[in-house]
C-alpha positions as CSV (number, residue, x, y, z in Angstrom):
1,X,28.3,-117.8,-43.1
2,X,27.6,-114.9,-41.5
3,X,31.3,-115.0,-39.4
4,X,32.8,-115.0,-42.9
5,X,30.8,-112.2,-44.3
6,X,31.5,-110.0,-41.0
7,X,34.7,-108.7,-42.2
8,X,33.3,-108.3,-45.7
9,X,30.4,-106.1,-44.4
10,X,32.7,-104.0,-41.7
11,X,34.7,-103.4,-45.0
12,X,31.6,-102.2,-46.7
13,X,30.3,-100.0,-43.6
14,X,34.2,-98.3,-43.6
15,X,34.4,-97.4,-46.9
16,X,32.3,-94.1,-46.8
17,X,34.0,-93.1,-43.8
18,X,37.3,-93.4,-45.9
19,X,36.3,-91.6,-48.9
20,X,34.7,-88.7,-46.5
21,X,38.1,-88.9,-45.0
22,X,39.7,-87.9,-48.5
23,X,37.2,-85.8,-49.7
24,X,37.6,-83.4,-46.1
25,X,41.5,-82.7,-47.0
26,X,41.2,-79.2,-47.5
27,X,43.2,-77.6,-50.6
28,X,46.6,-75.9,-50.2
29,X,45.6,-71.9,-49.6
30,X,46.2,-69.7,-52.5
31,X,49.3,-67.8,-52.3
32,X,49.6,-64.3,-50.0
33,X,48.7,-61.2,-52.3
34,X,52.1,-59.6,-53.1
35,X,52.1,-55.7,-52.5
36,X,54.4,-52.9,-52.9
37,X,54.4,-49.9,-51.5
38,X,57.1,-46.7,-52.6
39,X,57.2,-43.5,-50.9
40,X,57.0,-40.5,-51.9
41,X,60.7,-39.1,-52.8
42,X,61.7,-39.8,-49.2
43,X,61.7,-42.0,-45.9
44,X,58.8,-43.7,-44.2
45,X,59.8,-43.2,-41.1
46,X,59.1,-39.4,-41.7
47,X,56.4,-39.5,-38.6
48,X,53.7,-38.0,-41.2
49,X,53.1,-38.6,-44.6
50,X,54.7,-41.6,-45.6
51,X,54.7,-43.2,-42.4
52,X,51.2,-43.3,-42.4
53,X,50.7,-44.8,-46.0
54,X,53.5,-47.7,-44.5
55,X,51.2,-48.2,-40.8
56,X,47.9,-49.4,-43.0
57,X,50.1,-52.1,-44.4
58,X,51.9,-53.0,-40.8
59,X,48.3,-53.5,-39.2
60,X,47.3,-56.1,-41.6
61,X,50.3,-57.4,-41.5
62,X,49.8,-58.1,-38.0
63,X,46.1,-59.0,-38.1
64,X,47.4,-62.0,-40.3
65,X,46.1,-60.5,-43.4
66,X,47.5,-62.8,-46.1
67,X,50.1,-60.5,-47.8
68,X,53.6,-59.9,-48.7
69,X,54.7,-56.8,-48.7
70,X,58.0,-55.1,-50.0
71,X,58.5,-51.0,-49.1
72,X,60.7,-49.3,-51.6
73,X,62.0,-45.9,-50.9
74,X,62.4,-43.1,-53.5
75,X,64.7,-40.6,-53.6
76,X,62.9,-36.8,-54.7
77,X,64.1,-36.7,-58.3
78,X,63.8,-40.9,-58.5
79,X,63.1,-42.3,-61.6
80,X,59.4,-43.5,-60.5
81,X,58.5,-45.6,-63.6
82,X,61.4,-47.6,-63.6
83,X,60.3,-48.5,-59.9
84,X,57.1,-49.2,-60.0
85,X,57.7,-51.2,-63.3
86,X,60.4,-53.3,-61.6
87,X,57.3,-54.2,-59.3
88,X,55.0,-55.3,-61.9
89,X,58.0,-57.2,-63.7
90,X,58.0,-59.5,-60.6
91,X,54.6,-60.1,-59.9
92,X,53.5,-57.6,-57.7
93,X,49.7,-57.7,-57.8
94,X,49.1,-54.6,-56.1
95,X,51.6,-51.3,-56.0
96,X,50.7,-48.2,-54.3
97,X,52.6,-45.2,-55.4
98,X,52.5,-42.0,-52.8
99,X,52.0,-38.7,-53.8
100,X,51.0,-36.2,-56.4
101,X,54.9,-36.3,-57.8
102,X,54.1,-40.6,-58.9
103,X,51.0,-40.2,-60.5
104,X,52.0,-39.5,-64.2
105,X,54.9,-42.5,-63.9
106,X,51.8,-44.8,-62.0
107,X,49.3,-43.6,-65.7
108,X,52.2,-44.5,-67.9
109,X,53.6,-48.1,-66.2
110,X,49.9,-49.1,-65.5
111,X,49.3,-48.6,-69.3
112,X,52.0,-51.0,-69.7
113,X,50.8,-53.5,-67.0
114,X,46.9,-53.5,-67.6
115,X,46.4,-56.6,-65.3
116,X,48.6,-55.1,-62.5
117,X,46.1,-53.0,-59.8
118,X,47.5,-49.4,-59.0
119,X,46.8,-47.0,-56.1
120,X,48.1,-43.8,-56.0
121,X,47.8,-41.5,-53.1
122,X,46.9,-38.1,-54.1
123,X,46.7,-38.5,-57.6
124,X,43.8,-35.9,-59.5
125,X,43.5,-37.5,-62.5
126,X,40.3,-36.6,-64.7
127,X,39.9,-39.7,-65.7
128,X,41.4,-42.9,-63.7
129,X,43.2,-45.8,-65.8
130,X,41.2,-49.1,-65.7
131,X,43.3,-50.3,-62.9
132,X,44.5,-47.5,-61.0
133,X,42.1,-46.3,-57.6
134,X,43.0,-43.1,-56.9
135,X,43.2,-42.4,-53.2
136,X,41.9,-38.6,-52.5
137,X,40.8,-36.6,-49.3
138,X,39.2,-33.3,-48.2
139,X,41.6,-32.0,-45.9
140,X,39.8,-28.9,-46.0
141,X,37.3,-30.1,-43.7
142,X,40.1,-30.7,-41.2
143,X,42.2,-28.0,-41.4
144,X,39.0,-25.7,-41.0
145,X,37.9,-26.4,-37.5
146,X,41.8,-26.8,-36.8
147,X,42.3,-22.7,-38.2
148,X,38.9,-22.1,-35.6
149,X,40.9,-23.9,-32.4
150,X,43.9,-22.2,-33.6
151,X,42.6,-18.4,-34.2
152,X,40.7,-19.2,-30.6
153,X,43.9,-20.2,-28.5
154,X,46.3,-18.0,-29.8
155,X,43.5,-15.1,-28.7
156,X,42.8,-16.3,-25.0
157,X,46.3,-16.6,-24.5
158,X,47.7,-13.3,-26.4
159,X,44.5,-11.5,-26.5
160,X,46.7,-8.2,-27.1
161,X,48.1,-9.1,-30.5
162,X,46.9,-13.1,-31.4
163,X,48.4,-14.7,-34.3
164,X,49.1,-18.1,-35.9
165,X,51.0,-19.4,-38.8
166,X,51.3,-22.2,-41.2
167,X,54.5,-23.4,-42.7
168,X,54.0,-25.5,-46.1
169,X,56.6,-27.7,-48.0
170,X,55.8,-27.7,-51.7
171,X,53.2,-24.6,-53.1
172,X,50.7,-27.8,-54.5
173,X,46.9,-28.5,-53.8
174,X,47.4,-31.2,-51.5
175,X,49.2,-29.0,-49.2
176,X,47.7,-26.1,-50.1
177,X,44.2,-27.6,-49.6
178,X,45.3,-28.0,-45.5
179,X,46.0,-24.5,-45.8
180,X,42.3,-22.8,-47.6
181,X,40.5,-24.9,-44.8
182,X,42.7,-23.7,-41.8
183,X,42.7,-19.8,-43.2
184,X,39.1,-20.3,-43.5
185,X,38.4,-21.6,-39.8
186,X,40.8,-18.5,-38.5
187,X,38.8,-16.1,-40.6
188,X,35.2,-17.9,-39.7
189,X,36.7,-17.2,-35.8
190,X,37.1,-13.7,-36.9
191,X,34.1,-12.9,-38.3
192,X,31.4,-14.9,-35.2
193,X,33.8,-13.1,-32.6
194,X,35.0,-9.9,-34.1
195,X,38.3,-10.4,-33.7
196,X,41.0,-10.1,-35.8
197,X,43.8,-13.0,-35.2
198,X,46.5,-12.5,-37.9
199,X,47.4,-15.0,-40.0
200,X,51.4,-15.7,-41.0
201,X,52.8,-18.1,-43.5
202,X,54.8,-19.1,-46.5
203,X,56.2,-22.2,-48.3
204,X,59.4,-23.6,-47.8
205,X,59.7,-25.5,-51.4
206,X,60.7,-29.0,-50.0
207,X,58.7,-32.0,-48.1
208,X,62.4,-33.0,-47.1
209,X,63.6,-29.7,-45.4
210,X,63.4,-30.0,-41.6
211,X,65.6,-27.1,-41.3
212,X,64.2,-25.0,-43.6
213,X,60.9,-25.5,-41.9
214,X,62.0,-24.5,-38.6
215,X,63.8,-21.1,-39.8
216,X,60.6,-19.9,-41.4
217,X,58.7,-20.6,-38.6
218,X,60.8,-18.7,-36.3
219,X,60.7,-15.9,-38.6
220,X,56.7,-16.2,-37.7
221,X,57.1,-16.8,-34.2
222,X,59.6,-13.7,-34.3
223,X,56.7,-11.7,-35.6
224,X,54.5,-12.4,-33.0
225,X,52.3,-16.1,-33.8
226,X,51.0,-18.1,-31.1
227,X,50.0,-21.1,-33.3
228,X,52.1,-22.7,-35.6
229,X,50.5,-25.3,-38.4
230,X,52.9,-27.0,-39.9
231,X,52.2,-28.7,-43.4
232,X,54.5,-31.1,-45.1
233,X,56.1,-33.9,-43.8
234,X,59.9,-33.4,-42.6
235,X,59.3,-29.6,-43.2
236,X,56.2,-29.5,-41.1
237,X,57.8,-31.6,-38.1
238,X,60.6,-28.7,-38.4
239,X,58.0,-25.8,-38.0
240,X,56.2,-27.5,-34.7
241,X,59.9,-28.0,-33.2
242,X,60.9,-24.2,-33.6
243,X,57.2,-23.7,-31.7
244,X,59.1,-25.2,-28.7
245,X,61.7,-23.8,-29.0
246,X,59.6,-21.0,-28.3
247,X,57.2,-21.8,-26.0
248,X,54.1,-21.6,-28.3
249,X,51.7,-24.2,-29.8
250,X,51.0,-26.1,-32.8
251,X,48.8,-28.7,-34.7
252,X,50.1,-31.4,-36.7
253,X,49.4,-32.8,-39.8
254,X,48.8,-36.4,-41.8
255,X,48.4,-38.3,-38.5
256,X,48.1,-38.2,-34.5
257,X,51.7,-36.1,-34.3
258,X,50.9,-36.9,-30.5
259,X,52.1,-40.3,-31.1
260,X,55.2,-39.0,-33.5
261,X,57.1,-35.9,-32.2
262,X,57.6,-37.0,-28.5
263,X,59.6,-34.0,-27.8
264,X,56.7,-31.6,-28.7
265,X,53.9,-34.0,-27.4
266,X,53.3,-31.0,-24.7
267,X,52.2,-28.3,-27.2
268,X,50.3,-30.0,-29.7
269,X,47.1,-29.1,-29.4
270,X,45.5,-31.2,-32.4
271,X,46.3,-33.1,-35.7
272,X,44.5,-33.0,-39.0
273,X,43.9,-36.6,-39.3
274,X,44.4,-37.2,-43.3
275,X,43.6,-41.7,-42.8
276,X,45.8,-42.5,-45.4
277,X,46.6,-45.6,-43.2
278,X,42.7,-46.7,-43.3
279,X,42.5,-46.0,-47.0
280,X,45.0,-48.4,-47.6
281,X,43.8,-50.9,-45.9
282,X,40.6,-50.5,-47.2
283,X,42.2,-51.3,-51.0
284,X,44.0,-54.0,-50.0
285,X,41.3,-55.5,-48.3
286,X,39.2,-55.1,-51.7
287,X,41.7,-56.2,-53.4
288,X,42.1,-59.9,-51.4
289,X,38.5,-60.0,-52.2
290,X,38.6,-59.5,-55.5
291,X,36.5,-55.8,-55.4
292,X,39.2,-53.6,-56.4
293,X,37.7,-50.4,-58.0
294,X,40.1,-49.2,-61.0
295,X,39.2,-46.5,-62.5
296,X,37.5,-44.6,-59.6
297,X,38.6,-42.0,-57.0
298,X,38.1,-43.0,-53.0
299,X,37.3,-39.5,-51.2
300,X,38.1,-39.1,-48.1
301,X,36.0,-36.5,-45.6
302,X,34.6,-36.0,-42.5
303,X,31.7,-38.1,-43.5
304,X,33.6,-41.3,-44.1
305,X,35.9,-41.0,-41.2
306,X,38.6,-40.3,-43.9
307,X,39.7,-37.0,-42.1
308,X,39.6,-35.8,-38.8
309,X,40.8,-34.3,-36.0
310,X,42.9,-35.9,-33.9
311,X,41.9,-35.9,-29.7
312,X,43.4,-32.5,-27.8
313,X,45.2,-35.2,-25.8
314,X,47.6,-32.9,-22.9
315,X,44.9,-30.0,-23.0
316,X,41.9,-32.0,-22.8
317,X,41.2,-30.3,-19.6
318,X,43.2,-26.7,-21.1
319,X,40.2,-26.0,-23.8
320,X,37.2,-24.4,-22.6
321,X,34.2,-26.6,-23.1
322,X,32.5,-23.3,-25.1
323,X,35.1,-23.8,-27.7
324,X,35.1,-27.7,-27.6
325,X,31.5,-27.3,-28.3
326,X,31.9,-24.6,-31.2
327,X,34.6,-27.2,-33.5
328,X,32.2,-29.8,-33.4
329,X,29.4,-27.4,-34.4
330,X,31.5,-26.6,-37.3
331,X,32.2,-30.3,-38.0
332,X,28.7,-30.6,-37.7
333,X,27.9,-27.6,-40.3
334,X,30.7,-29.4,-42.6
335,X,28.6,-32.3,-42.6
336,X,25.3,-30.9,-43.6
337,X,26.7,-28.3,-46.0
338,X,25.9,-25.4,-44.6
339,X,29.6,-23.7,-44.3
340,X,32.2,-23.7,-46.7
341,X,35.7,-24.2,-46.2
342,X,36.8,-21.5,-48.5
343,X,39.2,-24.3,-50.8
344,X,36.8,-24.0,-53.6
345,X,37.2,-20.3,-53.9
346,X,40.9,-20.8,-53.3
347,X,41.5,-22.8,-55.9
């Protein structure tokens, strides 16, 4: 009896072993989340603005993050709704739109697509859509301990007649915001050292001109600047190359420029970090976990690491320590409110 039953009982004793064997095949994963990301009326590989938006998506990308991504280029005059609703007609769950020039087109699509998320890059609405997360940032508290550095260098190494310019693309806030903060750290330098470095500048009208850029800053660096900030994408990059060209300095914009304009890696003295790149990130990531904020505005400042300045890089050992010292006591003030970047009163 109990030889028969043997098989009968090793049956019985299997059984759970099977069914834990079924019940431990995991489910198939859920599809990657499918996001889009268009640029603002121009290229990505413009080593600022949009280039930085498109590097948050490639380092998920390569962290395995589980999304699809598509980049769509726009020309400056594009027709942005039609874009970003072509998108949302295939199942884009998240679309990004860069720049002040998409955020009307991302209000009226996102209207249309109410279960679609938004992010638009520079957008100032009063009051966000539902499912649009505006991404925003105080360049000001950059660009004002960049105008300090600048203001400083362009008077220890032309103390006779010191002088710095800025050259903008389009006359709007988020460019002119980079340019309150970085006239307000040249006249803060002014006023603790009794000096009076000049300041030079003017708006070239375009993101897209890299030309136009570099003529009007050699009409500065004609008129005696030292230090050339250059604000606006293409445009900007074309500014910092005519500083070259004339054996002067400058500070970049958006992102590490070190890392960007190889040919004028030797005078760049600084970047005003504007993380775009880690802001993206940042809503993608919320949005894989199902925390995407629609309807609010992410700030960016000195206090969230959402701007910066980048490391002084080939003149690490060129700055004086006094002066290293004095822009991170300005940061510092920044931080506890106790100096003001002068973009309020600009605006």
């Amino acid at each position: 009896m109990i030889y028969r039953l043997a098989p009968i009982w090793a049956a019985l004793l299997l059984a759970p072993l099977v069914v834990s064997s079924v019940c431990a095949v995991q489910p198939d994963p859920p599809p990657p989340l499918r996001v889009a990301l268009l640029s603002d009326g121009g290229p990505f590989y413009d080593q600022g603005f949009n280039q930085n938006c498109r590097e948050g998506l490639e380092a998920l990308l390569v962290a395995g993050a589980p999304i699809f991504v598509q980049f769509g280029e726009t020309l400056p005059d594009g027709n942005f709704e039609r874009k970003l609703a072509s998108y949302a007609e295939r199942d884009f769950r998240l679309i990004f739109g860069i720049g002040y020039r998409m955020a009307s087109a991302i209000e009226a699509v996102a209207a249309d697509y109410p279960r679609t998320l938004f992010s638009s890059v520079d957008a100032n609405y009063e009051n966000p859509p539902h499912n649009v997360w505006t991404l925003t940032f105080q360049v000001d508290e950059c660009a004002f301990p960049a105008g300090y550095l600048a203001a400083a260098w362009a008077d220890i190494n032309d103390p006779a007649q010191p002088a710095v310019a800025w050259v903008g693309g389009m006359d709007v806030d988020s460019v002119n915001q980079f340019i309150a903060g970085f006239r307000g750290g040249v006249a803060h330098y002014n006023a603790q050292k009794d000096k009076d470095v000049q300041v030079l500048g003017g708006h070239v009208g375009s993101f897209e001109n890299f030309k136009g850029g570099q003529q009007l800053a050699e009409t500065f660096l004609n008129e005696g600047a030292d230090v050339v900030f250059g604000v606006g994408s293409l445009t900007g990059n074309g500014a910092i190359a005519a500083a070259k060209d004339y054996g002067k300095w400058a500070i970049g914009v958006d992102t590490d420029q070190f890392y960007t304009l190889l040919n004028e890696q030797d005078i760049i003295l600084t970047s005003c970090l504007k993380r775009m790149d880690r802001a993206v990130g940042q809503v993608v990531m919320a949005a894989l976990e199902n925390q995407f904020w629609g309807g609010t505005r992410y700030v960016g400042n000195l206090a969230n690491h959402g701007v910066g300045l980048a490391p002084y890089h080939m003149f690490e050992d060129q700055i004086p320590e006094r002066l290293k010292k004095e822009v991170l006591d300005i940061q510092r003030q920044i931080l506890e409110g106790t100096l003001d970047t002068g973009w309020a009163e600009s605006k």
